[in-house]
Residue, then its C-alpha position, 0 to 999 in steps of 0.5 A: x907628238x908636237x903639233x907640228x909634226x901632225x898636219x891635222x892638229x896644225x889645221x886643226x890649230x889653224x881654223x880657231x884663229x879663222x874669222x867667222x862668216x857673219x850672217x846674211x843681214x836681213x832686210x832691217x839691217x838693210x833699212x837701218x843701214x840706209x837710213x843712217x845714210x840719209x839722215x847724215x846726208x840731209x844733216x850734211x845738205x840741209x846745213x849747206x842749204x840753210x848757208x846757202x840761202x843765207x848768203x846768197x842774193x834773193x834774186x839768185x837763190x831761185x835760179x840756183x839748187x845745191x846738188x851735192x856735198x862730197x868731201x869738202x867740195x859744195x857742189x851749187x847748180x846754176x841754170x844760165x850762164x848768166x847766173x853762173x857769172x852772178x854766183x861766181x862774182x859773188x864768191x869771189x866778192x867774199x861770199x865763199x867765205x862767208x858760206x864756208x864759216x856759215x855753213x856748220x859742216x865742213x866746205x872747202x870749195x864750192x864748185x857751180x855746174x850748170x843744172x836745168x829747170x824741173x823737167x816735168x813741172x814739179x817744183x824743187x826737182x831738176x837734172x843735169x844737162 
């Protein structure tokens, strides 16, 4: 009998070229899996950071936090308007290109968004508006 005459074989035929659940991960996988994550985002964010405080003038780099590094875009919070006028002079002057060949990781753009003052009283934290 051929094997496509009898329906069981074929099944049969069938579940060997199945994929196999892979096993629940545990909690370590779980550990391991983030910690990957962070260390290349603090790789990422730690690069443009040191950049950052390079390039940018003193008197702006308290004023100013990197939030973000997603797909090329460097994302810098400024919390005034005033301040946002000052950076942007600033890279338009140059200092965006200084920053991209500064900076070890790949930035295509910068973007500045408007970002407040730590809320609680501690240093280095603050949230958007």
């Amino acid at each position: 009998m051929a094997l496509a005459d009898d329906p069981f074989r074929r099944i049969e035929a069938l579940r060997r070229f199945r994929a196999t659940a892979r096993p629940e991960a545990g909690a370590g996988e779980l550990f391991l899996r983030a910690g990957d994550d962070l260390a290349r985002a603090e790789r990422s964010l730690g690069a443009a950071s040191e950049a950052w405080q390079r390039v940018c003038p003193p008197a702006l780099v308290a004023r100013t936090s990197i939030v973000s590094l997603f797909r090329g875009v460097l994302t810098i919070g400024v919390d005034s308007a005033a301040v946002r006028y000052e950076v942007d002079r600033m890279l338009r002057a140059g200092g965006e290109r200084e920053l991209t060949r500064a900076c070890r990781t790949t930035v295509r753009r910068v973007k500045l968004v408007a970002w407040s003052g730590p809320d609680d009283g501690q240093e280095g934290e603050r949230t958007p508006r």
